[in-house]
N, C-alpha and C positions, 0 to 999 in steps of 0.2 A: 165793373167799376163800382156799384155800391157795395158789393161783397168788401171788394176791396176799402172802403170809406170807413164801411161799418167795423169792421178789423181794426183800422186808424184810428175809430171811434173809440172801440172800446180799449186799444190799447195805453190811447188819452187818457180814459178813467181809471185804469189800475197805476198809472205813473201818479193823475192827480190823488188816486187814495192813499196810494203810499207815502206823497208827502206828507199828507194829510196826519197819517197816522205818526212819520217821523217828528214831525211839529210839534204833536200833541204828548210821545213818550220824551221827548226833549223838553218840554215843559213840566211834566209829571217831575223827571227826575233833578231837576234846578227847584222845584219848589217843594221836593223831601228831601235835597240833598242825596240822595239814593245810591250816585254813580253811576251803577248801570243797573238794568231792568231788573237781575235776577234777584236785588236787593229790596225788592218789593212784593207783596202779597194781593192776592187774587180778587179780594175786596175793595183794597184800594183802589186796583184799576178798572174794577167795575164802577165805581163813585167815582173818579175820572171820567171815566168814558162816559158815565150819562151825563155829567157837567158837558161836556164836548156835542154832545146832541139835543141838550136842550139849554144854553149855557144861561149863567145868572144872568138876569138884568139889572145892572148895578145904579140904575137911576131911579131904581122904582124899590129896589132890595129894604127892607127895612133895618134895623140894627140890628135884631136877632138875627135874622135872615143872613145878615152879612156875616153876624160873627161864628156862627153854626155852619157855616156852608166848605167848612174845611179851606176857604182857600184865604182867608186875613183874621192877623192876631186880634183882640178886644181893641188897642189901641188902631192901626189898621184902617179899622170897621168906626170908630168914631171920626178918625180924621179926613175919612169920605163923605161921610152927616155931615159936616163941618163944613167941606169943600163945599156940595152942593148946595147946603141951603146961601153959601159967600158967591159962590159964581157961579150958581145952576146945572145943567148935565154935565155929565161928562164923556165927550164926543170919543173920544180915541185912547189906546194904549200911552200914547204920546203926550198925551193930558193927564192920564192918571198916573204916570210917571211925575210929575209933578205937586202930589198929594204927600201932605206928610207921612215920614213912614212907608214910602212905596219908592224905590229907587228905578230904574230905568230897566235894568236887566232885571226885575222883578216884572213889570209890568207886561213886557216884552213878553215874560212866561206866563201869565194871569190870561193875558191877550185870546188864546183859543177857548177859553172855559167863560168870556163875559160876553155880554150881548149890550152894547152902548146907545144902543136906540132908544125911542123915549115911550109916553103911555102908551101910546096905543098902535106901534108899530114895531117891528124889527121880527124875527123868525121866532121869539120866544113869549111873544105875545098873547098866548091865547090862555084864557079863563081856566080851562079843565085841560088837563094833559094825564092818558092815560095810556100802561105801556108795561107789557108782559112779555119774558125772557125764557127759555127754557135748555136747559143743556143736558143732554145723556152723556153717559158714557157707558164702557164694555171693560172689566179687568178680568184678566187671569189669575185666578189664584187658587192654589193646590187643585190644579187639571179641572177645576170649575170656572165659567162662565159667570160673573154677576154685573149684573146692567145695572143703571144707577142713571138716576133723575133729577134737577134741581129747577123748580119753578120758581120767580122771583113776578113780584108786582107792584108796581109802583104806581100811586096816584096824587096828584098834584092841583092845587086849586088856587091861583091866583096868588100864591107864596105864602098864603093863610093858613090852608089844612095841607096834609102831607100822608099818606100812612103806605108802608113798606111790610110786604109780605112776601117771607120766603117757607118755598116746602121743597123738601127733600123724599128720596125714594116712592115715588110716584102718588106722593100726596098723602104717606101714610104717618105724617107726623107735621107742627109747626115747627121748623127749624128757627125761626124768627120772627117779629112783627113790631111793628111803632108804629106811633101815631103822634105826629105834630102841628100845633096849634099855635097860631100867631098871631101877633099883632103889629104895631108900630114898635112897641115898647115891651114886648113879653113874649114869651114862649115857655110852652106847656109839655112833658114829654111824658108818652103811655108807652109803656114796653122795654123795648129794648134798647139804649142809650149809649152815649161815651163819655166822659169824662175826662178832661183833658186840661192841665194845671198846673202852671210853672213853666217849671223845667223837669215836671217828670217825677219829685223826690217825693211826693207825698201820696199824688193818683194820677193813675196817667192808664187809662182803658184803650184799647184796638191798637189800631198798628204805630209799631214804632222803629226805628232802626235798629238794628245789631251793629255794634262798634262803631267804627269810624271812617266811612268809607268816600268823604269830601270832608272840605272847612264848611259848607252850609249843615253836614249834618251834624254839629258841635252844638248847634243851639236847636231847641224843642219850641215851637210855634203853635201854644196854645191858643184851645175853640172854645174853652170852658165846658158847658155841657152840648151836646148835637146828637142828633137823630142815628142809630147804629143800621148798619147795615148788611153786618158781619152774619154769616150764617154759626158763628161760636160766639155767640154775646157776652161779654164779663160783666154786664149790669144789663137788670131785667127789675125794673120799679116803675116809681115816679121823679122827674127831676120839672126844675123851672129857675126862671133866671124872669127878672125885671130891670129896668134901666132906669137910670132916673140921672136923666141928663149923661153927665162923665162918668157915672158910676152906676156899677150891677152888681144888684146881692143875684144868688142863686141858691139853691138846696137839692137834696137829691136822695133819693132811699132805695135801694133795691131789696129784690124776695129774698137776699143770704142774711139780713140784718143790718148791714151796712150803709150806715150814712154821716152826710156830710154838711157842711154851710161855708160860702164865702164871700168878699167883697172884694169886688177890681175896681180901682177907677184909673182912667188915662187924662193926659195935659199932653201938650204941644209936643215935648220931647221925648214924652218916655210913659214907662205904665207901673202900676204895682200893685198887688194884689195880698188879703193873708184868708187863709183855710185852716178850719179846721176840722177833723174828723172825727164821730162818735167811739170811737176807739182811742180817744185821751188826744191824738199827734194833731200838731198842727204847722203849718210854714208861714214865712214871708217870701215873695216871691218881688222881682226888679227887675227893668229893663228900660235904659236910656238912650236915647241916638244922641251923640256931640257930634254934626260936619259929618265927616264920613265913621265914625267909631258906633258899633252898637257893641254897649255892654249891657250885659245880663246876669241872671245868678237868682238861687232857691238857699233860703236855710230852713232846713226845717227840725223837729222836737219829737220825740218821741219819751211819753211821758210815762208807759208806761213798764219802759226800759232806759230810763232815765240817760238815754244818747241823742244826741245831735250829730246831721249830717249837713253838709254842705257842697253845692255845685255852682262853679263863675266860669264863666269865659269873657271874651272879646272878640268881635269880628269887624275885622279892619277892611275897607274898599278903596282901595284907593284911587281906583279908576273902570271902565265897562269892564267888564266880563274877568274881573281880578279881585281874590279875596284872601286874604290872611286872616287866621285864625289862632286863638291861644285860649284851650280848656284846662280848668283844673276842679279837683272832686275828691270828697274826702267821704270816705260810707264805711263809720267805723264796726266791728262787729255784732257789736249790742245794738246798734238799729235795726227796728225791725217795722216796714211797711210794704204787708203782704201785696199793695196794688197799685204799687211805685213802679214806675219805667224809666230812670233817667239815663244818659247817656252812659255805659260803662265797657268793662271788655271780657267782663265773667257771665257767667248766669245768670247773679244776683244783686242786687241794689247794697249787698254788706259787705263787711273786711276787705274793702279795696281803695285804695290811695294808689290816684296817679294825675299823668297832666298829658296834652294832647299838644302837638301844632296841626298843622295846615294849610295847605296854598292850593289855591284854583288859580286858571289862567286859559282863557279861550280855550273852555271844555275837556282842560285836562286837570287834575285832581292829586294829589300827593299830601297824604297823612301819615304823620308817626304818633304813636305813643307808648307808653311806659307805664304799668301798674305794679303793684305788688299787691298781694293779701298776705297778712304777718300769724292772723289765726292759723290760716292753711297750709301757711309756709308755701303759696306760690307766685310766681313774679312770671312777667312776660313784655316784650318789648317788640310787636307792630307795624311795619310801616306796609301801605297801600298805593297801589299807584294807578291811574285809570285812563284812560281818555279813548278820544275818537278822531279817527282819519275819515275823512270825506271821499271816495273813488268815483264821485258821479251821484246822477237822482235818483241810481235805482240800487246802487251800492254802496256801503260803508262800511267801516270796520272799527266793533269797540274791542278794546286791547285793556286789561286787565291784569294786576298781576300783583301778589304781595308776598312779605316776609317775615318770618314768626319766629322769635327765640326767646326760650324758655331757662330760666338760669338756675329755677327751682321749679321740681318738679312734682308738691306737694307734698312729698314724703316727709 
């Protein structure tokens, strides 16, 4: 009979892990927009999953803390400062749905990665958190064997200090490291960093999407600068950001020569931001919520290819779990920003003009678009389609599928 229990036991816990983990890749991919998993990279779901085992405390989180932590934009992150100091914690998914800036089926996805308890309570509560990962592997290649190591370490104090250390092939090299320092009002960054800005057109470091594969991924959900994780770091400096009230300057320099400075401040409805970088370019960046409408949009300058690019959308809600979306983008060939990432359907941030739609609807997904490059002479027209059937708690099925034609084929 216990045999028997213990079996019932443990087959309880691989159905509750599974939810667990379907919960949490269902939240991942609603707040990248992703679609499905494969749309995602190995670092991000590392930085997921540790939000997930040790998640934010969002009552105690300071404003950097909030805006750095990958999961809410500057604006976001003020209008939770806002809420709490107006009507103190905030108990539930249910309540922070309620916050400006945070809509229902957002919260609903934020919900596995926050910890809503107050000082000196909840599972994320403790002073010092420390916590090392290790993964091997074994590849084949040309009738050799070669094994392969990645140690990662993470330590954590009170949401104040932070530093991240990762080593590959058995220690015989730093593949990454940072180190962040906080305050109420500041943050300090040593090492290895992201940069993250607009809509993507001027600097936009670590992971980003490829095309378009929802209406949430039409618009880019800048952290400003935040702590890297990445075992290929695209900046390796110093950065920092201060707050002063609604408003955050920042600055940032890495070991290739490049740096930058900016100002964002947010209000009630909306946020804006302008950058610029020691390589002459600089942007204006926007984004307002009317009722259910967020618009958004980057123009930026490039001065020393005397071109300008531009990126707008609209994302329409009309109701739970339903979004419409309208992008449009214009990246003429003479712009030129080596460490741009904005939404597009080529390699490159240049010689592309096009425009996007999009519809979600209870976890199903359907994008089209249309670009052309006129330099390159090539054009291609898009459309994706995705969602998920439910067969039970222990089985589902995502369903996938798009269509690509090409009317010029470069030549």
């Amino acid at each position: 009979m216990r045999r028997i229990l213990s079996i019932l036991a443990a087959a309880a816990v691989c159905v509750a892990s599974h939810g667990q983990q379907a919960e949490q890749l269902a939240a991942i991919l609603a707040l990248t927009g992703a679609g499905t998993e494969e749309n995602l990279d190995e670092d991000l779901m590392a930085h997921y999953h540790a939000l997930g085992l040790h998640p934010l405390r969002i009552n105690n989180a300071s404003m950097a803390r909030l805006s750095s932590c990958g999961l809410f934009t500057p604006y976001q992150a003020a209008s939770i400062v806002d809420y709490r100091a107006t009507y103190g914690d905030i108990l539930s998914a249910a309540e922070l749905g309620c916050v400006d800036g945070i809509e229902e089926s957002l919260a609903a996805a934020l919900a596995p990665f926050l910890d809503f308890s107050g000082d000196a309570t909840g599972p994320s509560a403790r002073k010092l958190r420390a916590e090392s990962t290790i993964r091997t592997g074994l590849a084949l290649s040309k009738g050799e064997f070669k094994p392969s190591a990645t140690l990662k370490t993470d330590v954590e104090y009170m949401d104040r200090a932070e530093m991240f250390m990762a080593m590959r092939n058995g220690g015989t090299g730093v593949a990454a490291s940072s180190l962040a320092l906080r305050s109420r009002s500041a943050e300090l960054l040593l090492g290895d960093y992201n940069v993250r800005i607009g809509q993507g057109l001027l600097v936009w470091s670590g992971f980003s999407l490829a095309g378009f594969p929802s209406a949430s991924a039409f618009s880019r959900h800048p952290t400003g600068i935040s702590q890297s994780r990445s075992l290929s770091p695209m900046m390796r400096g110093v950065a920092g950001r201060k707050s002063f009230g609604h408003t955050t300057a920042m600055a940032f320099w890495n070991a290739r020569g490049a740096s930058g400075a900016g100002v964002n401040t947010v209000w009630r409805n909306g946020q804006c931001g302008l950058t610029a970088l020691g390589s002459g370019a600089f942007s204006a960046d926007l984004r307002v919520s009317v009722r259910r409408l967020d618009l958004f949009g980057e123009a930026a300058y490039d001065i020393a290819h005397s071109a300008a690019a531009a990126v707008a959308g609209v994302i329409w809600n009309p109701e739970y779990q339903t979004r419409l979306a309208l992008l449009l983008r214009a990246y003429p060939g003479e712009y030129e920003a080596l460490q741009a990432s904005p939404v597009k359907a080529f390699s490159t941030p240049r010689d592309e003009y096009g425009a996007a739609v999009g519809a979600e609807w209870k976890g199903w997904n359907l994008t089209l678009d249309g670009a052309v490059r006129p330099v390159a002479r090539a054009a291609q027209v898009k459309m994706v389609l995705s969602g998920e059937i439910d067969a039970g708690e222990l089985v589902d099925f995502r369903l996938r599928g798009n269509m690509r034609w090409r009317p010029l084929d470069g030549g």
